[in-house]
C-alpha positions as CSV (number, residue, x, y, z in Angstrom):
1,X,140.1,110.8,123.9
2,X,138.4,111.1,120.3
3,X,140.0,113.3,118.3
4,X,138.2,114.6,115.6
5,X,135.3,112.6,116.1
6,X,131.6,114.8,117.3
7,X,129.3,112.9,119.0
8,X,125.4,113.8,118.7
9,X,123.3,114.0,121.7
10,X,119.4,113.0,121.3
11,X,118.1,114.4,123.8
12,X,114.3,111.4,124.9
13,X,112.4,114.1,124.2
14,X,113.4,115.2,120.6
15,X,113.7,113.7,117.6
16,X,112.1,110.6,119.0
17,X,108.5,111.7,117.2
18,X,110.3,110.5,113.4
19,X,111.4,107.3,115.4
20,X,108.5,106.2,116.3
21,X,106.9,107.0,112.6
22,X,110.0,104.3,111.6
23,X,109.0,102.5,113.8
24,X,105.2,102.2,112.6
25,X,106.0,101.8,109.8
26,X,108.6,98.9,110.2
27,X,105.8,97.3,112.1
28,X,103.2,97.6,109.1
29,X,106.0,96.1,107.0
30,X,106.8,93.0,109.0
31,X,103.1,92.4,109.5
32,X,102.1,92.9,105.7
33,X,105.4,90.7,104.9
34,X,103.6,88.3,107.7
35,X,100.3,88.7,106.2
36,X,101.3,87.6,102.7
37,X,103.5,84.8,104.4
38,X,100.4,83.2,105.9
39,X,98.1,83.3,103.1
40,X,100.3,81.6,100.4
41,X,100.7,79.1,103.3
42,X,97.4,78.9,103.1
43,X,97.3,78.7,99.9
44,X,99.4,75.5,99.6
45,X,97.6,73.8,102.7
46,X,94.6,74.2,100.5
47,X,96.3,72.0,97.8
48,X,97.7,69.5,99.6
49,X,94.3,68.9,101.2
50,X,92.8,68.8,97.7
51,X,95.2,66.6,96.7
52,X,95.2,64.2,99.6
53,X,91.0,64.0,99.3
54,X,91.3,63.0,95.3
55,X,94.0,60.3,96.4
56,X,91.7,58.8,99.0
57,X,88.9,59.0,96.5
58,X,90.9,56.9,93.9
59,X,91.9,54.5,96.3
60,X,89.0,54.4,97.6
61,X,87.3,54.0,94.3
62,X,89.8,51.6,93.1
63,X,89.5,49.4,95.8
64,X,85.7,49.2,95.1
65,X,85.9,47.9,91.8
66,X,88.8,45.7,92.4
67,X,86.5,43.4,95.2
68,X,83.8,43.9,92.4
69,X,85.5,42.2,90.1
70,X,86.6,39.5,92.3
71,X,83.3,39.1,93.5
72,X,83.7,39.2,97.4
């Protein structure tokens, strides 16, 4: 059937020990990837928050002086 080709046999219980070291460590990559994902979301939230308070402060602010000056 397959000619020239060798097959390797893992046999559960061997070689599964550096596997699941991979596999540890794959999972402390995806979380630190996740990690640094959140905060620079974070990050931005923090911004557009800022940014949306200072708008509805000039607005808010330009509204007052605007019925000041009309004198309602």
């Amino acid at each position: 059937m397959l000619s020239g080709k060798q097959i390797k046999v893992i046999k559960h219980g061997k070689g599964n020990d550096s596997q699941a070291v991979d596999l540890d460590r794959t999972r402390t990559s995806v979380s630190n990837r996740l990690e640094r994902k959140r905060d620079a979301i974070n990050i931005v939230t923090g911004w557009v928050s800022e940014l949306r308070r200072k708008k509805a402060q000039e607005t808010a602010s330009g509204f007052q002086s605007l019925f000041s000056k009309v004198g309602l």
